[in-house]
N, C-alpha and C positions, 0 to 999 in steps of 0.2 A: 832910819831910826825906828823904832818900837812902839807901836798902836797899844798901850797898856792896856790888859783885864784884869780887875780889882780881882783876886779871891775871896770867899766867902769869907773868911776869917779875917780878913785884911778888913774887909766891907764892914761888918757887923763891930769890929772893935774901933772903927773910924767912927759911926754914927750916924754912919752915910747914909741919903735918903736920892731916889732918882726917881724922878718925875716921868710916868707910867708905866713905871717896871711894875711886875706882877708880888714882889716880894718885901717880908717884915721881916724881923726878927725870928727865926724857928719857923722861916716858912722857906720854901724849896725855891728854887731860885728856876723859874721856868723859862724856856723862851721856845718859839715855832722853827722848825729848821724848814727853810726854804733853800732850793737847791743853786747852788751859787754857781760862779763859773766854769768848777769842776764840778760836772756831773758824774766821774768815772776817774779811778783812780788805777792806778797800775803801781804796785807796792813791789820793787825789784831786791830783796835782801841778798847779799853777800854773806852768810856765814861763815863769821871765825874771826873775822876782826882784816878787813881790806886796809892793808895798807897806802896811807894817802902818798905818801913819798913814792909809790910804785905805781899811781894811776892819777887821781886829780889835782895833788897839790905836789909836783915835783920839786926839788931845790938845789937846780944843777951848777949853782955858786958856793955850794955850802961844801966843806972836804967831804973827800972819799967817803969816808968811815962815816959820815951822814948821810949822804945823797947817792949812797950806792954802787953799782956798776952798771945800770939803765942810763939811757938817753932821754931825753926831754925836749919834744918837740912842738911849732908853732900849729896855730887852730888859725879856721878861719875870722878869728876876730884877733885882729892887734894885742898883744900884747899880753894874752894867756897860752900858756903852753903844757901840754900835757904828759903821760909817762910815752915813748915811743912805739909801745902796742898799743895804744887810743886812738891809730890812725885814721880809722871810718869814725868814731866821735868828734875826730878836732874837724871834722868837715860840716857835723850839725852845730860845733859850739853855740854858734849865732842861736840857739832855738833852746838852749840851756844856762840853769843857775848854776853854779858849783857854788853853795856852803863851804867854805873850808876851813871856818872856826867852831864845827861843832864839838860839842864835851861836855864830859859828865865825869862823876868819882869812882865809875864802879871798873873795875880791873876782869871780874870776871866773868865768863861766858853765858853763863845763866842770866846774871844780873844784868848786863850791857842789852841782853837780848830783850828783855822784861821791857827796858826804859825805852827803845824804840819801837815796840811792836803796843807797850800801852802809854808812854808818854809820862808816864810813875817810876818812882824807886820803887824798888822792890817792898813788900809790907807785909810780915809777917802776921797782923791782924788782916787783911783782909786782900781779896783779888782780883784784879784789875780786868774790864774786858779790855781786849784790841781791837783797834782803831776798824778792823774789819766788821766785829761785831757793832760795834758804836754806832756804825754808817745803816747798819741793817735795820738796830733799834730804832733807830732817827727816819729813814725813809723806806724800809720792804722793799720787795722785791720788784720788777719792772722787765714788762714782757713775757712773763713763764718764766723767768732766770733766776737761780740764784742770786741774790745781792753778792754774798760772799762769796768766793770761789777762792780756792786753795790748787795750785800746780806746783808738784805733783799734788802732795798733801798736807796737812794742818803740818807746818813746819816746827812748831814745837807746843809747849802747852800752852805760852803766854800768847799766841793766836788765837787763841778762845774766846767764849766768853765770862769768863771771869766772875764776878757778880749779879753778872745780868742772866735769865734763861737762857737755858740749852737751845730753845728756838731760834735762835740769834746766830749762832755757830755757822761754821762755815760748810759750804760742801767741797770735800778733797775730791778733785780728779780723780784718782786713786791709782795712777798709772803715769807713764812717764811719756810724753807727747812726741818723742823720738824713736821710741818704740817702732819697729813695722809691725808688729802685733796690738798696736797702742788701742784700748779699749777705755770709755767712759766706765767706772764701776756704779754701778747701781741705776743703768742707764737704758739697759737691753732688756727686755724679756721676751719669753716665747710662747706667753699667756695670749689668747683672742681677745678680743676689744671687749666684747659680751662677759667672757668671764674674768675680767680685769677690771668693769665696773663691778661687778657682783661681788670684788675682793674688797674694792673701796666702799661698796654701801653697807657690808656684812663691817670692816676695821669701824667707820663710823658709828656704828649703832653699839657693838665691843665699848669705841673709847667715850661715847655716850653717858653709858651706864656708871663707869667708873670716874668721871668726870664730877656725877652727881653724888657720887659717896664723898669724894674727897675733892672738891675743885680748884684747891691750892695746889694739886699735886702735881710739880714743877716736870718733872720727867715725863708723864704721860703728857703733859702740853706740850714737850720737846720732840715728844714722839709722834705724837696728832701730825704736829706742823711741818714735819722732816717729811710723813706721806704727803702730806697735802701741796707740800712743794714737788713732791716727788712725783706725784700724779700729774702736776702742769708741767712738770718738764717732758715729763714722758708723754703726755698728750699733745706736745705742741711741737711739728717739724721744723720749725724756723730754730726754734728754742734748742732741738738736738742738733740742727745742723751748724748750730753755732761752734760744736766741739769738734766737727768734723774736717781735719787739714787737709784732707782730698780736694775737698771746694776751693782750693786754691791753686791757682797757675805751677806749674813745674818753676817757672821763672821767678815767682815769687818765693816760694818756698826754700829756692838756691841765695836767693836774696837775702834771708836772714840766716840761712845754716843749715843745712840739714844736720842737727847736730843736737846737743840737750837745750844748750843757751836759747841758741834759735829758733827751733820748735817751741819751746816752751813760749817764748816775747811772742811769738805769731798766733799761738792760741790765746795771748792775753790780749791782744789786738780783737782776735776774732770775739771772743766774749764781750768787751766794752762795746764795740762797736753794736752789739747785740741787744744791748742793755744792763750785763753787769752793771754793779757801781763800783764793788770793788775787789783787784784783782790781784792776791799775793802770791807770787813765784819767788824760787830760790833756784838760785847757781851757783857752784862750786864750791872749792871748799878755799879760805884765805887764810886758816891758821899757820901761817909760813913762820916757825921760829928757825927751820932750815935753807939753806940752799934759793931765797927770795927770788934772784931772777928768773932762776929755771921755775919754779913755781910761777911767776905770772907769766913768761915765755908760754908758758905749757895752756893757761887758764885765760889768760885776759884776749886774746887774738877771736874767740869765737863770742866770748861777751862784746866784745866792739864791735863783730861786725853785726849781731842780733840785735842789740844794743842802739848802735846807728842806724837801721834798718829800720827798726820800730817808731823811732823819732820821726823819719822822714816819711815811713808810712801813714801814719796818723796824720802830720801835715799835710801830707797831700790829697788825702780823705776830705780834709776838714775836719778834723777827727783831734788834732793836736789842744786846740782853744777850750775844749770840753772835758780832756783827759788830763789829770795831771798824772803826770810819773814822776816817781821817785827810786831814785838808789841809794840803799843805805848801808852799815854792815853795824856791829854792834859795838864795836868800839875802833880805833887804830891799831899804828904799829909803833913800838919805841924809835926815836931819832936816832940812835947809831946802830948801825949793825951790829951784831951779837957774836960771837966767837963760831957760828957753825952759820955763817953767811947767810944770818936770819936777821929777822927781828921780831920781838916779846908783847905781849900787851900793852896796850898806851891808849887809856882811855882821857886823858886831856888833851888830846887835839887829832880829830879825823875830821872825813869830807861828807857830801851829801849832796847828790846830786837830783835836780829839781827842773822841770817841764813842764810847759803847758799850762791848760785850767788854770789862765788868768796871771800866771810869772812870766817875769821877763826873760827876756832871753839874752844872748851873748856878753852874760856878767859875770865875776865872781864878787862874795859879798863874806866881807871879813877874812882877815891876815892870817898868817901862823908865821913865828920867830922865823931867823933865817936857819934854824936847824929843824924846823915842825915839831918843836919841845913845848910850847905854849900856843894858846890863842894871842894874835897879838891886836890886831880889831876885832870889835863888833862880836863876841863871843857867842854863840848860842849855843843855850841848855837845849836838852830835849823835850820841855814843857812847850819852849818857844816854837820850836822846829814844828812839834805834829800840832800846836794849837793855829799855826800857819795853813796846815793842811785842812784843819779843820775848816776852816774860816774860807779857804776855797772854797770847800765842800758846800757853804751854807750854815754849818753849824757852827752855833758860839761855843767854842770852850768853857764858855765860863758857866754852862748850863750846869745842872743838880741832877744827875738820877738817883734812884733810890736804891741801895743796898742795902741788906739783908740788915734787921732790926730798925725799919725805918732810919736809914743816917742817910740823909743824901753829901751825894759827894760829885762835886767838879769835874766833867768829861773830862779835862786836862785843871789842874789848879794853879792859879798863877800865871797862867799862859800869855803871851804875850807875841801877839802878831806881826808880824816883821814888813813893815811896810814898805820898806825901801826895793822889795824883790817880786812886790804884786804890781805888775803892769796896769 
C-alpha cells in the first residue's frame, strides 16, 4: 500500500494544520534531509524505451504476436521468471524489486525521459532539476567527490539542473570507461602544485571582485563552485583513484565485462563506494521498432552480466544496504508485435527495476494484463516511483525549494511512497 504526501495544493485547500511542521499558508514547506538508508544511489537508464516483454515482465502464455519469439525463464525465487538473456539477473532475483506496473501518458522520447529523470511532466513554464541535482542541493559533496557524477556524460538536458543553480550539475566523466585510452576530462594536468595554487588564489581573488558587483550572479557561482570542486578532486588521490579501473583485479574487471555495460556498472561501484551519492550511467540503445529479438540478443547479454555482477558486488561489500540501484528506461514497448518484428512506444505499462538502500528483495510489486496492455495492480506513476527513492535517500518529497520568482515547488508533488517494497 502507499504511505500518502499531501501536496501543497492539496494541503492548503484542505485547511490542513500539523502539529510541528515549519509551515502556514504562503510559507515554504521545509524539512532537514537526513541521510536515510540509501546513502548512494546508482541511476541505470535504458535509453529509448526497454521493452518489459523482452526483459522483466515476460508473458510466455499470452500468443505469439504478444509475447514474441524470446523464452522466458525461472529466477532464483519461486515463481518470477524473466526474458532468457537475464540469466546472471535471475540468479540475484532474491536481492531485487521489479516494478512492473509503472506508467505514465507521455508517448514520447523527450517527454518519457523528462518524467523519470525529474519525476515531472514536462512544463512549458518552468524547469525541473533531476533527481541528480536534487540529491546534491539537499546533501554536497562527501570526500573530495563529486555528488553527481554523469557516465559517460550528462545524458540529456533533463539531467540537469533545471531551476536550481548551475552548481548543483553534474560532473560528466567525459569519456567512455571501456576505452583503453579511457581518460577522466578535466581530471589531469601537467601544472606543479606551486603554480596550481597560485591559479586558484589569483581565480579566487578574479571571482572575488565580481561577486561584489553583482552577487546574484548565478553563473559565476556555478563557476566559482565547478573550480572549487575541481581543485578537491584534483588534490585528493583517494578521490582520483576512485576513477581509476586499473585498481581493480584482472578477475574482477572480467567479471562484469570488459565491455561498455560493464566498465561503466564497475566504475559506478567504484565511485559510490567512494563517496558519490549519486551515480547516473546509460547503456544501449532500446528503441527496437525493428527486428526485437535480435536487438536484445545483440544488447541485453552484456547488461546482465554487468548488471548481475554489480548486485552481487555491492552485496558482498556490504555495500548493497547503503546503495540503492535503479533501472529505468523512459517509457515501454506496445503489447503486439508490429509488422517489421518490432514494437512502438507504450508508455502505459513498463518495468523498473529497484536494489538495495532499504528495498526488499526477491519481489515483484504490481501486475500488467495478460498481454502488458495495462497496469493491472498496484499502478505506479512516476511521482510515486522517484518520491520512493527519495525517501530512501532521506529526502521528503514533499519538501518546497524555491524557483525562480520566489514560487516554491515540491521536490516530487503528490508523491507518494510506496511502502509495500521498503524492507
Amino acid at each position: 500500500m502507499f504511505d500518502v504526501h499531501i501536496g501543497r495544493r492539496s494541503f492548503l485547500s484542505a485547511g490542513l494544520f500539523a502539529a510541528g511542521s515549519k509551515f502556514a499558508f504562503g510559507d515554504i514547506k521545509d524539512y532537514t534531509s537526513t541521510e536515510g538508508p540509501a546513502k548512494s544511489v546508482i541511476f541505470i537508464y535504458l535509453p529509448g524505451g526497454a521493452a518489459a516483454q523482452e526483459s522483466f515482465d515476460p508473458k510466455p502464455n499470452a500468443p505469439l504476436e504478444y509475447r514474441g519469439g524470446m523464452k522466458s525463464i525461472k529466477t532464483n525465487v519461486g515463481g518470477i521468471e524473466l526474458n532468457e538473456k537475464l540469466a546472471q539477473t535471475a540468479k540475484v532475483m532474491d536481492k531485487l524489486t521489479i516494478i512492473r506496473s509503472m506508467t505514465h501518458g507521455e508517448a514520447a522520447h523527450e517527454r518519457g525521459t523528462h518524467n523519470v529523470f525529474t519525476g515531472y511532466k514536462p512544463s512549458p513554464a518552468l524547469s525541473y532539476p533531476s533527481m541528480g541535482a536534487v540529491v546534491t542541493h539537499e546533501f554536497g559533496s562527501r570526500n573530495n567527490l563529486p555528488a553527481y557524477i554523469c557516465i559517460p556524460n550528462q545524458p540529456n538536458e533533463f539531467a540537469g539542473t533545471g531551476y536550481l543553480s548551475n552548481s548543483f550539475g553534474a560532473f560528466s566523466v567525459g569519456s567512455d570507461p571501456a576505452s583503453d585510452n579511457f581518460k577522466v576530462r578535466d581530471l589531469t594536468t601537467d601544472v606543479g602544485k606551486e603554480r596550481f595554487a597560485r591559479r586558484q588564489q589569483t581565480l579566487e581573488l578574479v571571482n572575488k571582485r565580481f561577486l561584489d558587483i553583482s552577487p546574484d550572479a548565478d553563473n559565476l557561482k556555478a563557476m566559482n563552485s565547478f573550480y572549487n570542486k575541481a581543485y578537491d578532486l584534483m588534490s585528493s588521490a583517494s578521490a582520483q583513484d576512485a576513477f581509476k579501473l586499473d585498481k581493480e583485479s584482472e578477475e574482477v574487471r572480467n567479471k562484469y565485462g570488459k565491455n561498455t555495460a560493464g566498465a561503466r556498472m564497475l566504475l559506478a561501484r567504484r565511485l559510490v563506494e567512494a563517496g558519490a551519492r549519486f551515480v547516473t550511467l546509460t547503456y544501449g540503445g532500446w528503441d527496437m521498432h525493428n527486428n526485437i529479438s535480435n536487438s536484445i540478443t545483440s544488447q541485453m547479454p552484456a547488461f546482465d552480466q554487468g548488471f548481475a555482477t554489480l548486485i552481487s558486488d555491492l552485496s558482498d561489500r556490504g555495500l548493497l544496504e547503503s546503495t540503492l540501484v535503479c533501472v529505468v528506461s523512459e517509457f515501454g514497448r506496445t503489447p503486439k508485435i508490429n509488422g517489421t518484428a518490432g514494437r512502438d512506444h507504450w508508455p502505459r505499462v513498463f518495468s523498473s527495476v529497484l536494489a538495495g538502500g532499504g528495498i526488499k528483495g526477491g519481489i515483484t510489486y504490481g501486475t500488467t494484463d495478460a498481454t502488458a496492455s495495462e497496469p493491472d495492480e498496484n499502478p505506479v506513476e512516476i511521482p510515486h516511483w522517484a518520491g520512493t527513492i527519495y525517501h530512501q535517500m532521506g529526502i521528503n518529497p514533499d519538501k518546497e525549494l524555491m524557483a525562480p520568482g520566489d514560487r516554491p515547488i515540491e521536490i516530487v508533488d503528490f508523491a507518494k511512497v510506496i511502502k509495500d517494497i521498503i524492507s
